[in-house]
Gaussian input, Z-matrix of N, CA and C with variables (Angstrom, degrees):
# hf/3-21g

backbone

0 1
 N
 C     1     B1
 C     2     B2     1     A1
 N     3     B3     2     A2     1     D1
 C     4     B4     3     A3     2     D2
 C     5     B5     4     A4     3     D3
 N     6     B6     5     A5     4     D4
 C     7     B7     6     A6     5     D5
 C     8     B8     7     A7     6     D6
 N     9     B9     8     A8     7     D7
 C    10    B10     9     A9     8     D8
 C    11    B11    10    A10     9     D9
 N    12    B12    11    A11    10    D10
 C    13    B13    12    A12    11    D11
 C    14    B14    13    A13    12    D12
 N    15    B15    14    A14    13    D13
 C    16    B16    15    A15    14    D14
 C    17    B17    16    A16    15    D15
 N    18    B18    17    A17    16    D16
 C    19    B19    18    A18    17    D17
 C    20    B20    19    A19    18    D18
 N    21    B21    20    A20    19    D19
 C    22    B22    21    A21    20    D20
 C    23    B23    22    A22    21    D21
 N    24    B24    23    A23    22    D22
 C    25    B25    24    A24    23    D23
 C    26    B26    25    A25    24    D24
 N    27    B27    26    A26    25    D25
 C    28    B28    27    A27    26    D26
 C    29    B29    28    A28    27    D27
 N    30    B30    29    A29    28    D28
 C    31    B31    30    A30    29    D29
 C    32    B32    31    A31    30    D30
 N    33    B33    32    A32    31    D31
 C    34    B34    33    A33    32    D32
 C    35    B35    34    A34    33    D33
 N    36    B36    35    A35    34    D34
 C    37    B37    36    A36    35    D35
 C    38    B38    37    A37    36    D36
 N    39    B39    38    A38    37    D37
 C    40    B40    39    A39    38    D38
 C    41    B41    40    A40    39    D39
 N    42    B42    41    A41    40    D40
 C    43    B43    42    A42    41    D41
 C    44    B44    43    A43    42    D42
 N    45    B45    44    A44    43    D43
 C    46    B46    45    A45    44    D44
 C    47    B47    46    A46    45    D45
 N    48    B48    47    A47    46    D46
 C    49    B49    48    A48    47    D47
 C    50    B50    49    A49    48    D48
 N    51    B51    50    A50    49    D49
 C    52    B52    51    A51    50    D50
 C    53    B53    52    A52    51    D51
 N    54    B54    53    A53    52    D52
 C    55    B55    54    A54    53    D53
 C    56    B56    55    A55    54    D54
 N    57    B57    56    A56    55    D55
 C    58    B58    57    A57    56    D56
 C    59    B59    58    A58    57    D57
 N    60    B60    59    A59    58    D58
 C    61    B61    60    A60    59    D59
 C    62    B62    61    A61    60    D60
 N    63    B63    62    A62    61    D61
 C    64    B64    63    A63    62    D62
 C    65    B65    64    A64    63    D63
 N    66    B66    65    A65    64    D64
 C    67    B67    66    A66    65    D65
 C    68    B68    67    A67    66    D66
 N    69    B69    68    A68    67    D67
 C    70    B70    69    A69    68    D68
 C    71    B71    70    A70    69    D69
 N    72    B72    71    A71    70    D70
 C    73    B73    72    A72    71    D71
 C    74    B74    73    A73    72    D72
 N    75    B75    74    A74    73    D73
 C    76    B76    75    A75    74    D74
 C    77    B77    76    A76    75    D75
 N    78    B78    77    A77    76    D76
 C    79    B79    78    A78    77    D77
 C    80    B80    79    A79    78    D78
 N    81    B81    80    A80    79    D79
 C    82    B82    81    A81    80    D80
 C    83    B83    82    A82    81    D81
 N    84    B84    83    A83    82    D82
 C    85    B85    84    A84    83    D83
 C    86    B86    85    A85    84    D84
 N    87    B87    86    A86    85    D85
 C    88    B88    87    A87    86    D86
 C    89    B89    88    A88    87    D87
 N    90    B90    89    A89    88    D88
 C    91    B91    90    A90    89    D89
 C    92    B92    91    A91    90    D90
 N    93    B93    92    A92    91    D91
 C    94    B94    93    A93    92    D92
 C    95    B95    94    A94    93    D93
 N    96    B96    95    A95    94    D94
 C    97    B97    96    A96    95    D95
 C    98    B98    97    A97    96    D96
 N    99    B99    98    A98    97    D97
 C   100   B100    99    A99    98    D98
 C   101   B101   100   A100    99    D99
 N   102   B102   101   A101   100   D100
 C   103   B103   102   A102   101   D101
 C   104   B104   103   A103   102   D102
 N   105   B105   104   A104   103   D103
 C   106   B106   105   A105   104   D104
 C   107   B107   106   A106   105   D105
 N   108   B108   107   A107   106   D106
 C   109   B109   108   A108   107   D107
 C   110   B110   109   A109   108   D108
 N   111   B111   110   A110   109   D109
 C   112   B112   111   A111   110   D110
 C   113   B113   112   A112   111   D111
 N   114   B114   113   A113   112   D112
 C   115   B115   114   A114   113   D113
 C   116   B116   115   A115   114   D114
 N   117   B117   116   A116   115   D115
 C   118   B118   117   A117   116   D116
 C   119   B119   118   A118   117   D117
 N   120   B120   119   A119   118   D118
 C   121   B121   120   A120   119   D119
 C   122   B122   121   A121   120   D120
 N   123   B123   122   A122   121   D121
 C   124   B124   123   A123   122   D122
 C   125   B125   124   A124   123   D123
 N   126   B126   125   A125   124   D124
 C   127   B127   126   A126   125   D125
 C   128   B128   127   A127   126   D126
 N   129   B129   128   A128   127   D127
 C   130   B130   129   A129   128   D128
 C   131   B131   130   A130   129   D129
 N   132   B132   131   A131   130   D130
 C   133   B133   132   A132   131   D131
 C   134   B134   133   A133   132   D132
 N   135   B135   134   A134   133   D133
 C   136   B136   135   A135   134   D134
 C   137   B137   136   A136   135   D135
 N   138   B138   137   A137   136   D136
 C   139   B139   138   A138   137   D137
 C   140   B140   139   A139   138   D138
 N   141   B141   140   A140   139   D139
 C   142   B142   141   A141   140   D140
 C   143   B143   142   A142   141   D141
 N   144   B144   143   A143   142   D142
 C   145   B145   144   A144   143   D143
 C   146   B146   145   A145   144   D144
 N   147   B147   146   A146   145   D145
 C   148   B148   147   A147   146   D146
 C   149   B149   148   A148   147   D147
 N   150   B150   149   A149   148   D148
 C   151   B151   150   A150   149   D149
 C   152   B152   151   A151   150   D150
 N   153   B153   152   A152   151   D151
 C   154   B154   153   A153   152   D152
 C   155   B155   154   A154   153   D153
 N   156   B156   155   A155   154   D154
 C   157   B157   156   A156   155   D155
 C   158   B158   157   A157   156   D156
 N   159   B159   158   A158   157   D157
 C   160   B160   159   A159   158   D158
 C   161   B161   160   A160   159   D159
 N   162   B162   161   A161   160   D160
 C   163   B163   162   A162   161   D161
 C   164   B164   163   A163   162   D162
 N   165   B165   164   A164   163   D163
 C   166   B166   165   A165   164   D164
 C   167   B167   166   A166   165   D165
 N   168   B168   167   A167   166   D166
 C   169   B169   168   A168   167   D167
 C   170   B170   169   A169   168   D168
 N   171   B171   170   A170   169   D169
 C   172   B172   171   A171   170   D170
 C   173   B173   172   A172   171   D171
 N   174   B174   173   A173   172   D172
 C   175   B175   174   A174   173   D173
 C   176   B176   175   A175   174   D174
 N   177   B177   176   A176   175   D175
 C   178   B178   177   A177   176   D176
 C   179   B179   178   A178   177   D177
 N   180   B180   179   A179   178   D178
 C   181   B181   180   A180   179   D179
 C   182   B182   181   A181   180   D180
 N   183   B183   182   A182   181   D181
 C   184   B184   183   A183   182   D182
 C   185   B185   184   A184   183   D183
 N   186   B186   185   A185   184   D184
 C   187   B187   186   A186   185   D185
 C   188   B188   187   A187   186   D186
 N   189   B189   188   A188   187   D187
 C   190   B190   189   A189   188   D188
 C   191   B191   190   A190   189   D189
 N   192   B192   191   A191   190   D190
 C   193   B193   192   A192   191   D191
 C   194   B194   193   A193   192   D192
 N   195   B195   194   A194   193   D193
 C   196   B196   195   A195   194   D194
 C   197   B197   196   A196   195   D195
 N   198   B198   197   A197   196   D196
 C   199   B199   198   A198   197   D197
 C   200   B200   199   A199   198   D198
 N   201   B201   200   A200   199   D199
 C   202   B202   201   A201   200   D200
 C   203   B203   202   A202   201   D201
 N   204   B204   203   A203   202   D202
 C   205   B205   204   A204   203   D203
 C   206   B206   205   A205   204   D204
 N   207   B207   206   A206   205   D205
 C   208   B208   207   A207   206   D206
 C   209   B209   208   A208   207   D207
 N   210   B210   209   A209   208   D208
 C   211   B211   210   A210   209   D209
 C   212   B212   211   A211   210   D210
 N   213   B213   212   A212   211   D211
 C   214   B214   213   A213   212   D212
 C   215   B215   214   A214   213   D213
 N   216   B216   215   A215   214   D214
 C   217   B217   216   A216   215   D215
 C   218   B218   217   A217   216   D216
 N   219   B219   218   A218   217   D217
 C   220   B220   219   A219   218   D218
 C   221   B221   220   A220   219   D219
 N   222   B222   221   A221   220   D220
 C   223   B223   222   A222   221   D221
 C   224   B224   223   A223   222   D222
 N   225   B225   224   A224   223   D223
 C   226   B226   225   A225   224   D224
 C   227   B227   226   A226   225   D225
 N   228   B228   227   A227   226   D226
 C   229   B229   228   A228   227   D227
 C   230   B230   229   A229   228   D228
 N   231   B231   230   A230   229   D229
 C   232   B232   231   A231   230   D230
 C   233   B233   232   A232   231   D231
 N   234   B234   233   A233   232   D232
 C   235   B235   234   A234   233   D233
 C   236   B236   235   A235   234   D234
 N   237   B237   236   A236   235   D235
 C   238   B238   237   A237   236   D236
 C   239   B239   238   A238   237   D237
 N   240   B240   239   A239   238   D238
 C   241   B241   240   A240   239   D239
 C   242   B242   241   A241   240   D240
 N   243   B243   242   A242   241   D241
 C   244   B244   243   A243   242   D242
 C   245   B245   244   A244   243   D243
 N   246   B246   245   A245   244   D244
 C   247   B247   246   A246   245   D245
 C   248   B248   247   A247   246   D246
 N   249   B249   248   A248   247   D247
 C   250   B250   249   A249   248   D248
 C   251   B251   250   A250   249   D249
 N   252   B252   251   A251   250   D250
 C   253   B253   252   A252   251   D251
 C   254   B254   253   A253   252   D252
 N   255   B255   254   A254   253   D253
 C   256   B256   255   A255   254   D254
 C   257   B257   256   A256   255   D255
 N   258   B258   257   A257   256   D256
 C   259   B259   258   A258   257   D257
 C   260   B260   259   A259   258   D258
 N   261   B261   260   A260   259   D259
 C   262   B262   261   A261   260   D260
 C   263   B263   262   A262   261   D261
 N   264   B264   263   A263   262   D262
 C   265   B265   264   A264   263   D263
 C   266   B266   265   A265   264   D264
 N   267   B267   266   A266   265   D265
 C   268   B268   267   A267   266   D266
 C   269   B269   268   A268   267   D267
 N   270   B270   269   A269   268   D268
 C   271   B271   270   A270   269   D269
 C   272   B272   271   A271   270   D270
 N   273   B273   272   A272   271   D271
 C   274   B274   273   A273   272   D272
 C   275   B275   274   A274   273   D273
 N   276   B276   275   A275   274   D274
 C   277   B277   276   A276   275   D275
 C   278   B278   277   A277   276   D276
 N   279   B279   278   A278   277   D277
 C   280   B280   279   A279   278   D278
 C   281   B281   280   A280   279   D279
 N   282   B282   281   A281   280   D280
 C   283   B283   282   A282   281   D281
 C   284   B284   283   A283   282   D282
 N   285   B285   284   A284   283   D283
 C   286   B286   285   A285   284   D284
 C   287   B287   286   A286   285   D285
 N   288   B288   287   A287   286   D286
 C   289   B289   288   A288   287   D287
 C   290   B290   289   A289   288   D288
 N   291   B291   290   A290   289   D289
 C   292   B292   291   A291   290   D290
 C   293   B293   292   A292   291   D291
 N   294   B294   293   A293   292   D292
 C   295   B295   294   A294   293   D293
 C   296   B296   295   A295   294   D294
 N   297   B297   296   A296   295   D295
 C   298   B298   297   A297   296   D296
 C   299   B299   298   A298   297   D297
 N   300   B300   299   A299   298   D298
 C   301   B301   300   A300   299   D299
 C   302   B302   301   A301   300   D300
 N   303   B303   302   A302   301   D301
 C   304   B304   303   A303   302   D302
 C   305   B305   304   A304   303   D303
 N   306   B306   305   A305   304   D304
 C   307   B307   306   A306   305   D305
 C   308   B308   307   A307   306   D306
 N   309   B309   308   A308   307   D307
 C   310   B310   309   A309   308   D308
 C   311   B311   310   A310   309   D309
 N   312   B312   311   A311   310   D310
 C   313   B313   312   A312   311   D311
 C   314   B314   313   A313   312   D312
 N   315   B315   314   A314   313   D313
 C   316   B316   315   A315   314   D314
 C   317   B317   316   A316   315   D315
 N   318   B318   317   A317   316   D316
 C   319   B319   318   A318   317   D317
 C   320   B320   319   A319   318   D318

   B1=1.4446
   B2=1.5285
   B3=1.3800
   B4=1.5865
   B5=1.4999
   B6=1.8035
   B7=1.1598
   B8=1.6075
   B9=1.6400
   B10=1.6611
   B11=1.6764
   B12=1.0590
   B13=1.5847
   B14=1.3780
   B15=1.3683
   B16=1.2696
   B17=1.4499
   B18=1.8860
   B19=1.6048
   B20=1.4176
   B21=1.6301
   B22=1.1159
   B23=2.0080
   B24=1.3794
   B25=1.2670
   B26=1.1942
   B27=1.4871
   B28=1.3813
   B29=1.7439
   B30=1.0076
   B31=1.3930
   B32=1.5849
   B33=1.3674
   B34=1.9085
   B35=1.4366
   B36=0.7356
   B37=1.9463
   B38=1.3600
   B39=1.1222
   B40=1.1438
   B41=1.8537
   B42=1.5674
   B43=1.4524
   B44=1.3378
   B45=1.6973
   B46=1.4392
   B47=1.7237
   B48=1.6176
   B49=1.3646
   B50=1.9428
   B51=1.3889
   B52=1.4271
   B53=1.4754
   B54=1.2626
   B55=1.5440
   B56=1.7771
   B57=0.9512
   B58=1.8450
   B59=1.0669
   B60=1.4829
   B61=1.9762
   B62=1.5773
   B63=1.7135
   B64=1.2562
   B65=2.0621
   B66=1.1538
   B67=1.4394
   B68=1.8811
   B69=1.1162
   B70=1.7225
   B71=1.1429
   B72=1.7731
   B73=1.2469
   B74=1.5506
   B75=1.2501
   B76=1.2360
   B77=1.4985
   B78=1.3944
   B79=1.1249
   B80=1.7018
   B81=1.6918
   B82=1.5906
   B83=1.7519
   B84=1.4667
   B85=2.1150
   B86=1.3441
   B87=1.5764
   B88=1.4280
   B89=1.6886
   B90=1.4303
   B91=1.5274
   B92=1.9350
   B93=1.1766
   B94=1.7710
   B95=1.1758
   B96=1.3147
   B97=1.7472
   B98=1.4733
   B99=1.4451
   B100=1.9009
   B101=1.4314
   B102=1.5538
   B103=1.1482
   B104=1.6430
   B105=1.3092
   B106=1.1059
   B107=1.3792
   B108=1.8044
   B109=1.1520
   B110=1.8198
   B111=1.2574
   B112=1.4217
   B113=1.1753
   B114=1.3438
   B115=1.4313
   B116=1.6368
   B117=2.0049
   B118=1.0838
   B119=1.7471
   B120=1.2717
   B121=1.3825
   B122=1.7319
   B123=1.4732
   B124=1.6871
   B125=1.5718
   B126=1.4586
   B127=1.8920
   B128=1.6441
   B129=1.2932
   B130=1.6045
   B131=0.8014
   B132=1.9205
   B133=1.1232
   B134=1.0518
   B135=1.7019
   B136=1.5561
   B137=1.6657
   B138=1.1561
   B139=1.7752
   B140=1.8061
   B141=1.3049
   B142=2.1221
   B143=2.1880
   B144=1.2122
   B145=1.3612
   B146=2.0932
   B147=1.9664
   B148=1.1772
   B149=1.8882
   B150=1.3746
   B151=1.7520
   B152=1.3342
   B153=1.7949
   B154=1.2809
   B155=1.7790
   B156=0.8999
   B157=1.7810
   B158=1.2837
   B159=1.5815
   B160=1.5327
   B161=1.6812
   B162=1.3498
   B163=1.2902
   B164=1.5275
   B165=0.9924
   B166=1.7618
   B167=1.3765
   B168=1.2062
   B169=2.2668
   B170=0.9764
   B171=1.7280
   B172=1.0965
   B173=1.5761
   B174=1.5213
   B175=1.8200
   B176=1.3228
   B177=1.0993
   B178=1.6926
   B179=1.7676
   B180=1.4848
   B181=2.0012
   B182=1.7327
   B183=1.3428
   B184=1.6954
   B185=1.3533
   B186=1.9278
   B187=0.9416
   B188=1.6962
   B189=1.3049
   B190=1.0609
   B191=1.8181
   B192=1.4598
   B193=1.0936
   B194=1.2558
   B195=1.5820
   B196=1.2240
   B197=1.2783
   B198=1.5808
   B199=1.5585
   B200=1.6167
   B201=1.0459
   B202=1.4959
   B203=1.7636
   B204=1.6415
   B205=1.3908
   B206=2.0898
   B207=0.9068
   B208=1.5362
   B209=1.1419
   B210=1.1260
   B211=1.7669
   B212=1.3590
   B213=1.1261
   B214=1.4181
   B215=1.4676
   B216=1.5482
   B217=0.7054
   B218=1.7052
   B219=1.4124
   B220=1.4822
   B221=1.9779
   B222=1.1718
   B223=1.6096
   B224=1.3094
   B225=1.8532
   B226=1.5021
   B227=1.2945
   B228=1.1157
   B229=1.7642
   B230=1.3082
   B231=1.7264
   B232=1.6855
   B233=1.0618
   B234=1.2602
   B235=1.3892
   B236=1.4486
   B237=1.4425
   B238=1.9208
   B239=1.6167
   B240=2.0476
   B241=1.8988
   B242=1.2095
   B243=1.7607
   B244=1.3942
   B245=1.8157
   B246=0.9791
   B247=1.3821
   B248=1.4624
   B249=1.3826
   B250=1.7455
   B251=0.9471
   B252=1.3015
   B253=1.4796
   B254=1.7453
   B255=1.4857
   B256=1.4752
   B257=1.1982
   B258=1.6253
   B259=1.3740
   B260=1.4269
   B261=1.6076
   B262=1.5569
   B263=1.4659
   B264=1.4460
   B265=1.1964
   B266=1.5236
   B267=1.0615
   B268=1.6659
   B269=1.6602
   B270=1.1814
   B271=1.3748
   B272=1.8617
   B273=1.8892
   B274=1.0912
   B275=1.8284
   B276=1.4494
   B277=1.6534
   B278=1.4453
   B279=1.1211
   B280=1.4402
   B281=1.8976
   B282=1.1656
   B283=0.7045
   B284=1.6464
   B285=1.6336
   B286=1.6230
   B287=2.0202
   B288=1.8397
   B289=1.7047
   B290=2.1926
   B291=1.2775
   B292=1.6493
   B293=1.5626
   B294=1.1518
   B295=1.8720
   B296=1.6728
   B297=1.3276
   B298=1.9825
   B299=1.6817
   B300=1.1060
   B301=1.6621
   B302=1.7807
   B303=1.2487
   B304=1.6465
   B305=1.4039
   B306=1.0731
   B307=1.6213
   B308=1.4553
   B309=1.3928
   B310=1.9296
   B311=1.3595
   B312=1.2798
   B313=0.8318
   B314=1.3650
   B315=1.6327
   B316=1.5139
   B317=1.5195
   B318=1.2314
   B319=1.2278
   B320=1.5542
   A1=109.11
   A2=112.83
   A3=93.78
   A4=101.32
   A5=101.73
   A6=131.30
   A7=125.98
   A8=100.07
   A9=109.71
   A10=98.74
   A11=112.20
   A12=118.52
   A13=106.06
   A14=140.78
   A15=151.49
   A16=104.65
   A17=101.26
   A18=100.33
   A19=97.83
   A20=122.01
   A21=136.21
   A22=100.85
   A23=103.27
   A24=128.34
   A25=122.86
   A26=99.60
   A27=130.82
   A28=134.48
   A29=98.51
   A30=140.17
   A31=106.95
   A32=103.91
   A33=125.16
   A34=89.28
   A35=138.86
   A36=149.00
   A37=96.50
   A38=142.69
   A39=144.70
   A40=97.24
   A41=101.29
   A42=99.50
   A43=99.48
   A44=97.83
   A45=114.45
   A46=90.85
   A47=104.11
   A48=112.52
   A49=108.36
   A50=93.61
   A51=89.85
   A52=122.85
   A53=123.80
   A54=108.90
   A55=93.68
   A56=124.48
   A57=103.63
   A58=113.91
   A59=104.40
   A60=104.96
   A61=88.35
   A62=96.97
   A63=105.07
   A64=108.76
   A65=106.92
   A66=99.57
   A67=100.55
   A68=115.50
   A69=126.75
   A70=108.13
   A71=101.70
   A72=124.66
   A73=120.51
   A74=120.96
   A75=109.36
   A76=102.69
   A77=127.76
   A78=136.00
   A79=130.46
   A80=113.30
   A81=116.43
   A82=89.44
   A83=72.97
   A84=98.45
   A85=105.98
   A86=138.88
   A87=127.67
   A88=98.50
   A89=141.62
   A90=114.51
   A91=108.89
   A92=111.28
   A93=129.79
   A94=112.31
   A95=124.47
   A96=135.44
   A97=104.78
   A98=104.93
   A99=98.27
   A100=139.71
   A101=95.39
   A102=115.05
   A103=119.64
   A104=110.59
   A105=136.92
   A106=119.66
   A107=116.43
   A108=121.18
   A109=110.47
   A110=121.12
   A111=128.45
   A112=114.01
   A113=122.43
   A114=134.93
   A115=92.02
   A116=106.47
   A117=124.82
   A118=116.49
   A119=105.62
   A120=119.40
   A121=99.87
   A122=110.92
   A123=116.81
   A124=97.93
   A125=89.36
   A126=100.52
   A127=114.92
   A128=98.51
   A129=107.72
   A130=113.66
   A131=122.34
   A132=128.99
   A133=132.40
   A134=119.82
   A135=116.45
   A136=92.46
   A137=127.64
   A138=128.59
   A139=86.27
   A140=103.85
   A141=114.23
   A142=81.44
   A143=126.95
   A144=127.89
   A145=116.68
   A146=97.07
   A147=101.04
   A148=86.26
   A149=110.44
   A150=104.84
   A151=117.10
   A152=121.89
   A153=111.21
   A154=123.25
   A155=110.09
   A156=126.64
   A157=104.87
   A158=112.17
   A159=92.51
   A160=96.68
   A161=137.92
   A162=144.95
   A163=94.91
   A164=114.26
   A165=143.58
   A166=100.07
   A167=95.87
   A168=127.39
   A169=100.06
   A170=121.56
   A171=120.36
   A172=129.48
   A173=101.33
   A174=128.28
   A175=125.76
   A176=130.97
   A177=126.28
   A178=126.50
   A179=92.32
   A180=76.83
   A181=92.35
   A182=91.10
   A183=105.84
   A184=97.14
   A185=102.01
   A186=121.83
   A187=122.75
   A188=118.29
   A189=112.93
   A190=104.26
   A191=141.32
   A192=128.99
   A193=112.02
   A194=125.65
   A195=127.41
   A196=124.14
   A197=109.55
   A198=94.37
   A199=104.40
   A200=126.67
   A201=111.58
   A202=107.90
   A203=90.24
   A204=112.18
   A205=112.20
   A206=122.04
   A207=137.59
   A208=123.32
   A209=112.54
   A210=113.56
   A211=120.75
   A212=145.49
   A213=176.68
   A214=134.42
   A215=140.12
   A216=133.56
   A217=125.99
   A218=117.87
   A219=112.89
   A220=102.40
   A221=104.91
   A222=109.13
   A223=109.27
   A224=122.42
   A225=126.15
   A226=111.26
   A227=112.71
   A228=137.02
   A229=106.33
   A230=118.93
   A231=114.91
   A232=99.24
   A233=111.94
   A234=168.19
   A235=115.87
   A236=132.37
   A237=104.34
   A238=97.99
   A239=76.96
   A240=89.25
   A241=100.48
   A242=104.75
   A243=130.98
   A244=113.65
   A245=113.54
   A246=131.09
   A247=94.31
   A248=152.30
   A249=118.82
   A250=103.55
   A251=153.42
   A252=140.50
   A253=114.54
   A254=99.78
   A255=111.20
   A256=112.66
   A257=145.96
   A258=139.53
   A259=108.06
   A260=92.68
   A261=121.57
   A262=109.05
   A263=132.32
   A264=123.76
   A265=138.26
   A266=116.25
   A267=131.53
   A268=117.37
   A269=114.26
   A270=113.34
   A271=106.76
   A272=109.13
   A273=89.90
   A274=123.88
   A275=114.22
   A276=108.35
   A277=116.88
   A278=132.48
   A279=127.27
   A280=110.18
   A281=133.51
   A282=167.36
   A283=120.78
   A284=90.35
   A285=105.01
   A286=91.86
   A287=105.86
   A288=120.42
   A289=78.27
   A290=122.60
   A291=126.98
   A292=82.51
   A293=138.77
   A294=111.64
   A295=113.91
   A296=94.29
   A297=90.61
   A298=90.31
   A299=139.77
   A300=119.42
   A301=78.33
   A302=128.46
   A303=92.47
   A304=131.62
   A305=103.41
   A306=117.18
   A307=105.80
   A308=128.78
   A309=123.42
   A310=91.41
   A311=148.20
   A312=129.19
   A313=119.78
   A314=116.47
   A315=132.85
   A316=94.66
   A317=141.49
   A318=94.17
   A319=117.64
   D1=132.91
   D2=166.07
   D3=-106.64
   D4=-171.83
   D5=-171.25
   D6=-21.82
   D7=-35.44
   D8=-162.95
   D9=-99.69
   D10=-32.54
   D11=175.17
   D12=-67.98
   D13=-47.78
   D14=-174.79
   D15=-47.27
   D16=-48.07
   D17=-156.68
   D18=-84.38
   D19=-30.29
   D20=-174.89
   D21=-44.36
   D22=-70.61
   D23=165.24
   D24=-0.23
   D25=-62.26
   D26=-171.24
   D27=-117.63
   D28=24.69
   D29=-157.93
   D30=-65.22
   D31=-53.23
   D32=170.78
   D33=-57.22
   D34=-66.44
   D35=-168.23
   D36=-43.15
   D37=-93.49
   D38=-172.57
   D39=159.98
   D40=-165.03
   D41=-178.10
   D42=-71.57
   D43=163.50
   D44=-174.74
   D45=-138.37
   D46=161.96
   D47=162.67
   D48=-131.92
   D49=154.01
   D50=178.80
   D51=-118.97
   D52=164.57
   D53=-148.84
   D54=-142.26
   D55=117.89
   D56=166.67
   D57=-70.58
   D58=143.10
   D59=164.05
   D60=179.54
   D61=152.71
   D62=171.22
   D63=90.39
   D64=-7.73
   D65=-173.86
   D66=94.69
   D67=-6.32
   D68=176.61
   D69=-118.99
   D70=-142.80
   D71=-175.55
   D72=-139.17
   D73=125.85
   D74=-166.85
   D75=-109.44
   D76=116.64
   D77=163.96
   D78=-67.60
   D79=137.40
   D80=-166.78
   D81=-135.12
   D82=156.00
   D83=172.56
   D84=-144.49
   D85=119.94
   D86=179.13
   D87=67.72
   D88=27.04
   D89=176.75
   D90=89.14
   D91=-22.45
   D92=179.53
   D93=-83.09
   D94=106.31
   D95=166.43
   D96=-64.76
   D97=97.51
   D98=158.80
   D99=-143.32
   D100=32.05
   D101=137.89
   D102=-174.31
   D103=176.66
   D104=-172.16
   D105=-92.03
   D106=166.87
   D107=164.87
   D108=-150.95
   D109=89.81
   D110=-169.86
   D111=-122.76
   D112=100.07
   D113=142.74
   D114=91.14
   D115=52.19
   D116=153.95
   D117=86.98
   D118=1.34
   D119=-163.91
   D120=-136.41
   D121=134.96
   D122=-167.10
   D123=-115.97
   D124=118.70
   D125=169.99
   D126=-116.67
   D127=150.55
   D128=173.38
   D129=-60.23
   D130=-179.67
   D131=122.24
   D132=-101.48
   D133=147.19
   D134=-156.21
   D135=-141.87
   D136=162.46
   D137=-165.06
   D138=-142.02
   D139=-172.55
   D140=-172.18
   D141=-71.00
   D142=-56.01
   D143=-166.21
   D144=-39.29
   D145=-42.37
   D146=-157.84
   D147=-103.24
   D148=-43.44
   D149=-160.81
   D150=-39.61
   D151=-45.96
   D152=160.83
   D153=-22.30
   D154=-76.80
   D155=179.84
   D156=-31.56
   D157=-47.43
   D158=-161.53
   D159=-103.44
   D160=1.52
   D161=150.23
   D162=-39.79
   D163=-77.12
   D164=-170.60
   D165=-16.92
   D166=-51.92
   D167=-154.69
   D168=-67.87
   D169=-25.85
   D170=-163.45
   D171=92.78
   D172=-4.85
   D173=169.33
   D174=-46.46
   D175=115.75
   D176=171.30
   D177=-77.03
   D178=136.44
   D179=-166.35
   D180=-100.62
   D181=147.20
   D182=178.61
   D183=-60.72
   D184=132.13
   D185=156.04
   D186=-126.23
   D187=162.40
   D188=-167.20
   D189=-138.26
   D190=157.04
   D191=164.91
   D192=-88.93
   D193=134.83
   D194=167.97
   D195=-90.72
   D196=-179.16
   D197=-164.24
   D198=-66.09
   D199=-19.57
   D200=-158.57
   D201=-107.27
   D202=44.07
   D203=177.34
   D204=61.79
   D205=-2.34
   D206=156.70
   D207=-60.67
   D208=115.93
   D209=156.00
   D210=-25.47
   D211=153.71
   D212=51.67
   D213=19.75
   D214=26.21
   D215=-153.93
   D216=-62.00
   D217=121.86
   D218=-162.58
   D219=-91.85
   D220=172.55
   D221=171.55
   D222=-91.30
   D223=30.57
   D224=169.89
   D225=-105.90
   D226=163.83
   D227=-173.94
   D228=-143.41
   D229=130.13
   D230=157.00
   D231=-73.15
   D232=167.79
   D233=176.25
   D234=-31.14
   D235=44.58
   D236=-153.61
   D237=-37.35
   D238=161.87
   D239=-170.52
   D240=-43.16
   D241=-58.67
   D242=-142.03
   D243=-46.90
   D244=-26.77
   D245=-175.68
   D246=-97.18
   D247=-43.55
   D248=152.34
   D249=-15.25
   D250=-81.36
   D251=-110.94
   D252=-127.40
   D253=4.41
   D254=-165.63
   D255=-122.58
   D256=57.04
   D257=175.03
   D258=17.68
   D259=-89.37
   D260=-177.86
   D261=-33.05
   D262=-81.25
   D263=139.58
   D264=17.75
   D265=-92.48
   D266=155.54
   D267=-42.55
   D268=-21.87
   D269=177.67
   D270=-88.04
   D271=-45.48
   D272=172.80
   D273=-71.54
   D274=-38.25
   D275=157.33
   D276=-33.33
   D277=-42.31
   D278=-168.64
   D279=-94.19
   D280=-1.28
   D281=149.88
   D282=-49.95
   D283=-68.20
   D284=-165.41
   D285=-68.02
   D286=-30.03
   D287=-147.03
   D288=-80.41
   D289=-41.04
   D290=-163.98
   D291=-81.27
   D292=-44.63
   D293=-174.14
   D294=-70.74
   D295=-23.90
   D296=-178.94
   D297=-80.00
   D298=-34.58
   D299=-159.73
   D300=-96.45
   D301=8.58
   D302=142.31
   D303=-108.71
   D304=-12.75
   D305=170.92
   D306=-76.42
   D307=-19.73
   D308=161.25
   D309=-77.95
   D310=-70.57
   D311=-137.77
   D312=-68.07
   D313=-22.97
   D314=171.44
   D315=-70.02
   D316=-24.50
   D317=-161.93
   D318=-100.06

């Protein structure tokens, strides 16, 4: 995605800025990373408070293999479908992804 799709995206949220890292893009709101963009596909952020919800949605959390052949579990979530296609939607997902990157960042 570039720049105009991102903001488009995220638009209900308020402004966003974008940052590279990771081989992606790391997305901010207020100074708050909460979500991602890796290998063409944009995930939240979700903490133990929000991951339920987006489990629920039907959302996949980034995983990665580690060295000792183990999963990796990251503090990302795709996208529920349902919020593709729903402004309204996508604003509260992005929402739920900007209160967990403030509750990491407090702690």
């Amino acid at each position: 995605m570039d720049k105009a799709d991102i903001e488009d995206l995220f638009y209900g949220l308020g402004p966003v800025t974008i940052r590279r890292m990771f081989g992606g893009k790391g997305i901010y709101h207020h100074g708050v990373i909460f979500a991602i963009e890796l290998r063409g596909e944009m995930m939240l952020k979700a903490d133990a408070e929000s991951a339920p919800q987006f489990e629920e949605a039907g959302a996949r959390q980034w995983a990665y293999e580690g060295k000792t052949g183990k999963p990796v579990l990251m503090p990302y979530w795709s996208i529920p479908d349902a919020a593709l296609d729903d402004p309204d939607e996508m604003t509260r997902w992005a929402r739920l992804a900007y209160e967990a990157g403030v509750r990491s960042a407090n702690r």
